[in-house]
Residue frames relative to the residue before (quaternion, step in Angstrom):
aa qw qx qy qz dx dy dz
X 1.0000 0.0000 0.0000 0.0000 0.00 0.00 0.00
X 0.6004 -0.5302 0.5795 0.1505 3.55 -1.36 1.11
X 0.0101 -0.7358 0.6767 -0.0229 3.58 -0.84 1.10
X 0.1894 -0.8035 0.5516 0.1191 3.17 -1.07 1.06
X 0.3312 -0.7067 0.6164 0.1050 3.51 -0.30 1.84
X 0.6271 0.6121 -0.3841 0.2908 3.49 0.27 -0.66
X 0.7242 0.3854 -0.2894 0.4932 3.26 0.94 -1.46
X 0.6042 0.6055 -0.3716 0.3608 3.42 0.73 -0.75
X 0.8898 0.3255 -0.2252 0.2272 3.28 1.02 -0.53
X 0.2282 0.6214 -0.5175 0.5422 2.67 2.39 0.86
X 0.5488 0.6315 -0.3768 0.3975 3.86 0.48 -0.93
X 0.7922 0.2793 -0.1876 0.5091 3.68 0.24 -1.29
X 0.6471 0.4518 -0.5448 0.2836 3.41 0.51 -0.17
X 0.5924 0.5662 -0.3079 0.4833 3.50 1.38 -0.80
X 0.5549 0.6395 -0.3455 0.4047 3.59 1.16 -0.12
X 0.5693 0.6124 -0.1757 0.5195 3.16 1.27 -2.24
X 0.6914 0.6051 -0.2355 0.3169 3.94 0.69 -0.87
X 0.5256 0.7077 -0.2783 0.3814 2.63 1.23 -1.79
X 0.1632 -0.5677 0.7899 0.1649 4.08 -1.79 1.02
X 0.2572 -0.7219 0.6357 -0.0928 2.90 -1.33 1.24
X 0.3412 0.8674 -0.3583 0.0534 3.83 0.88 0.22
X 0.7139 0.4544 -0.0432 0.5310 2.73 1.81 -0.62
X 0.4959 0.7485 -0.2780 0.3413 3.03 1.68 0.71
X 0.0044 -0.7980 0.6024 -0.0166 3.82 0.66 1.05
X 0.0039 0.7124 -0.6995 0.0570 3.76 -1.23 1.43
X 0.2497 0.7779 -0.5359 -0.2130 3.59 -0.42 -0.02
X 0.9023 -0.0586 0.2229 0.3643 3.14 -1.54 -0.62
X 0.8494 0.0862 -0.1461 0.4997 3.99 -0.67 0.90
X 0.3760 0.6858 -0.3875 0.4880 3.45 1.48 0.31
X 0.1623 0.6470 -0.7339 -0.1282 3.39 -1.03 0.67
X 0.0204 -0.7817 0.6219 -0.0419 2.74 -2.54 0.69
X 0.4112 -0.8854 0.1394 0.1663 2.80 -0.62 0.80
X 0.5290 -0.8198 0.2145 -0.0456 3.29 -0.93 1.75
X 0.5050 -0.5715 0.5573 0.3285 3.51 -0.75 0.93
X 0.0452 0.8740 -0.4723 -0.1049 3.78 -0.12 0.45
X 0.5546 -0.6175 0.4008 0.3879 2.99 1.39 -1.18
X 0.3189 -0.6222 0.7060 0.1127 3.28 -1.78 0.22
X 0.0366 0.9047 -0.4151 0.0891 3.32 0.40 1.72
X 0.6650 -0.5803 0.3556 0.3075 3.42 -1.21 -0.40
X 0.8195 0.0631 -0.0759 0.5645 3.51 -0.51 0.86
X 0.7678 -0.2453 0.2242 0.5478 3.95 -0.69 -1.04
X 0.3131 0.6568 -0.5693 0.3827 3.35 0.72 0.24
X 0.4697 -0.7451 0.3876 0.2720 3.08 -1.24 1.07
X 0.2692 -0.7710 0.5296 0.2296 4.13 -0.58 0.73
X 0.6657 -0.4664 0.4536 0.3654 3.68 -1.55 0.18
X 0.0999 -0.7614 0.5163 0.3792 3.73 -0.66 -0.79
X 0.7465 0.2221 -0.3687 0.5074 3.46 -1.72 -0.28
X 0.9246 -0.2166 0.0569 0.3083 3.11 -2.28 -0.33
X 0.6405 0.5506 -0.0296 0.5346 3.12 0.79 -1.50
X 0.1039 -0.7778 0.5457 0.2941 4.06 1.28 -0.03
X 0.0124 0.7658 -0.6428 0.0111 4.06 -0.11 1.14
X 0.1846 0.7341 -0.6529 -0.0283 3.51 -1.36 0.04
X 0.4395 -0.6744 0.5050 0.3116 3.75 -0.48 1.09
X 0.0172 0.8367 -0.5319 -0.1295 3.51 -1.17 0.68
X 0.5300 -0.5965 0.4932 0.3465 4.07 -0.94 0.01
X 0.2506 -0.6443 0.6861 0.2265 3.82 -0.79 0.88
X 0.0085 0.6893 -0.7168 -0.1052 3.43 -0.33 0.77
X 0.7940 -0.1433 -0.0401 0.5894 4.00 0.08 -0.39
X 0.3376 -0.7573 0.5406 0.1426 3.30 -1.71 0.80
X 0.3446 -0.7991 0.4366 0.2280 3.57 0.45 1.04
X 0.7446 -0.1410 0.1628 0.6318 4.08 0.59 -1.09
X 0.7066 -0.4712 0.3693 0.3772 3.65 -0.86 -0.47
X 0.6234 0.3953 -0.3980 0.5447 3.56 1.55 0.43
X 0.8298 0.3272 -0.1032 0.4400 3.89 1.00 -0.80
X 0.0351 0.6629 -0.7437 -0.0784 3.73 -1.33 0.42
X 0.4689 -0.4282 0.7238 0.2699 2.45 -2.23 -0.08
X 0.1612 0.7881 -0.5935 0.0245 3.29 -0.50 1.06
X 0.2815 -0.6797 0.6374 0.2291 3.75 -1.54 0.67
X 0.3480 -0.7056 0.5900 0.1813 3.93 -0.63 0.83
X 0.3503 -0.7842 0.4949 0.1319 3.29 -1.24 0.87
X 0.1011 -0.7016 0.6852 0.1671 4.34 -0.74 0.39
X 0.5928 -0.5895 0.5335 0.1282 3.22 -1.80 0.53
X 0.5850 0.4092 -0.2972 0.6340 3.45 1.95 -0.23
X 0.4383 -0.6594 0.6106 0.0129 2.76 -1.56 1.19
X 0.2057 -0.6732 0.6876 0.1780 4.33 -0.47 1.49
X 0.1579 -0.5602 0.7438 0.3286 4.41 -0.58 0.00
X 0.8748 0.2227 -0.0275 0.4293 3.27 -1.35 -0.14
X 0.5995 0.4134 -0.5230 0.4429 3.34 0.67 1.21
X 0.4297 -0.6665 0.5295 0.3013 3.81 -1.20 0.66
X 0.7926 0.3268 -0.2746 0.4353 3.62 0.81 -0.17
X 0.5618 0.3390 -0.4159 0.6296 3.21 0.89 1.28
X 0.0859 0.6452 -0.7491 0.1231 3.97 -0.33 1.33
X 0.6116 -0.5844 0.5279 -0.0761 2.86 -1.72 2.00
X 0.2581 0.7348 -0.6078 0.1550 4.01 -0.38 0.97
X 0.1797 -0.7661 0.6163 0.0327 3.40 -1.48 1.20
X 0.1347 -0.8656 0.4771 -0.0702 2.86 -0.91 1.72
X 0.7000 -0.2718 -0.0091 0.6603 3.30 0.04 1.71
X 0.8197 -0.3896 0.0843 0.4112 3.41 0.18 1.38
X 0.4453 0.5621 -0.4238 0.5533 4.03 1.55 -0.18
X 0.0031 -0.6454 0.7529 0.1288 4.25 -0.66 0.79
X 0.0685 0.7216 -0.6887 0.0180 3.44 -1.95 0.78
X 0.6629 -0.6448 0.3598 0.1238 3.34 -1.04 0.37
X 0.0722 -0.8154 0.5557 0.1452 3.63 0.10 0.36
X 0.0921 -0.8047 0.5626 0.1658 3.95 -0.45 1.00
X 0.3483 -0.7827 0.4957 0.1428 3.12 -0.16 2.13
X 0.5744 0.6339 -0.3116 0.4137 3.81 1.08 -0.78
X 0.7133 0.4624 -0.1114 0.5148 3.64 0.94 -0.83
X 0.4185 0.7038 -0.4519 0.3539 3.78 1.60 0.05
X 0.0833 -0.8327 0.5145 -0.1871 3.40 -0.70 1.38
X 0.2469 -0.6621 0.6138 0.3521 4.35 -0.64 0.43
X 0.3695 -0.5759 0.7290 0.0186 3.04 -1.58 1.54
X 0.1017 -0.5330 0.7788 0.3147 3.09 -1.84 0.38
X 0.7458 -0.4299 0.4678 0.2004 3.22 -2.30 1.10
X 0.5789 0.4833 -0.4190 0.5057 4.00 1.13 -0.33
X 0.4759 0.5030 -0.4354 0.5753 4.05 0.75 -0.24
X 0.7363 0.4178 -0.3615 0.3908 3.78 -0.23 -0.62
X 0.1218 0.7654 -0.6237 0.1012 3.25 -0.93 1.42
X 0.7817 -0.0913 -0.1010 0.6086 4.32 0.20 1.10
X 0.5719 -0.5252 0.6191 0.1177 3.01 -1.48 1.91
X 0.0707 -0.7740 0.6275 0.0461 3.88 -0.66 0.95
X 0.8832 -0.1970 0.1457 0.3999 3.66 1.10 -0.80
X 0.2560 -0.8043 0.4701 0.2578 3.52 -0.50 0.56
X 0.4758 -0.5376 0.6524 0.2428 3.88 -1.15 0.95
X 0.4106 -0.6124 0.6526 0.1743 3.67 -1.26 0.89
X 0.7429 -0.4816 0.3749 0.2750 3.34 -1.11 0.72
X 0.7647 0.1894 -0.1712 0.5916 3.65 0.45 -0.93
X 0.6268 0.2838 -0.5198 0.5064 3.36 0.13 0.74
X 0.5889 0.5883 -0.4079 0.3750 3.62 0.74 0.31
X 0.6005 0.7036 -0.1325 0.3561 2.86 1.78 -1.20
X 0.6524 0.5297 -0.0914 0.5343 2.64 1.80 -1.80
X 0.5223 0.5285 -0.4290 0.5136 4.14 1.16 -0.85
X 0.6640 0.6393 -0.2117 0.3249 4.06 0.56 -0.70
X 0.6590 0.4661 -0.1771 0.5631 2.88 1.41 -1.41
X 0.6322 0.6078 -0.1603 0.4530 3.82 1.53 -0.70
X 0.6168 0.6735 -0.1324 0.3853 2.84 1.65 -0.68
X 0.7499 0.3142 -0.1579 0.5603 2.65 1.19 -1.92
X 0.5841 0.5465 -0.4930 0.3422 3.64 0.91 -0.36
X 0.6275 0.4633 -0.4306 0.4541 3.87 0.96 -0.32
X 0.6669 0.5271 -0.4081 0.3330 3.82 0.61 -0.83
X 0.7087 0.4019 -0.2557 0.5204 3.82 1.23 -1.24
């Protein structure tokens, strides 16, 4: 498939612009994200606007996270794809694809992760980083 860098980068410049003062995101929140029209396997946005819901896993200041983006496909028997079901909707976090966001990409709060399944995305985390 043909990526179109082009559109994406009419997209981000209008992003890169974007005033954001009034944007409060925190931690276990997902939302959904300018992502992009990247390079190689790296993970890209979709439709016009290249969206892709992502996980605040940590919020560094009020411009950056660490965020892990979520797909609707499910890898079984991969470690970089942990499986979560939200009020009956199951998606994927791609733990492999975890990346610092700036807070100007973030454009509508879609949901919050409950606590113990946050707890548990952490514990997955650190067992993939060490």
């Amino acid at each position: 498939m043909q990526k179109d860098f082009k559109k994406w980068n009419l997209v981000k410049e209008k992003v890169n612009n974007k005033n954001i003062s009034n944007l409060y995101f925190k931690e276990q929140e997902v939302w959904y994200c300018y992502f992009g029209c990247n390079v190689g396997f790296e993970q890209d946005g979709k439709g016009c606007n290249f969206l892709r819901p992502v996980l605040i896993f940590k919020k560094f200041n009020k411009n950056l996270f660490f965020g892990i983006p979520l797909t609707s496909k499910n890898k079984e028997n991969n470690k970089f794809y942990f499986k979560i079901n939200i009020d009956g909707t199951f998606q994927s976090l791609i733990l492999s694809q975890m990346k610092v966001v700036d807070s100007k990409r973030l454009i509508d709060r879609k949901f919050f992760i409950p606590k113990e399944i946050f707890i548990e995305i952490k514990k997955v985390f650190m067992n993939i980083i060490s």
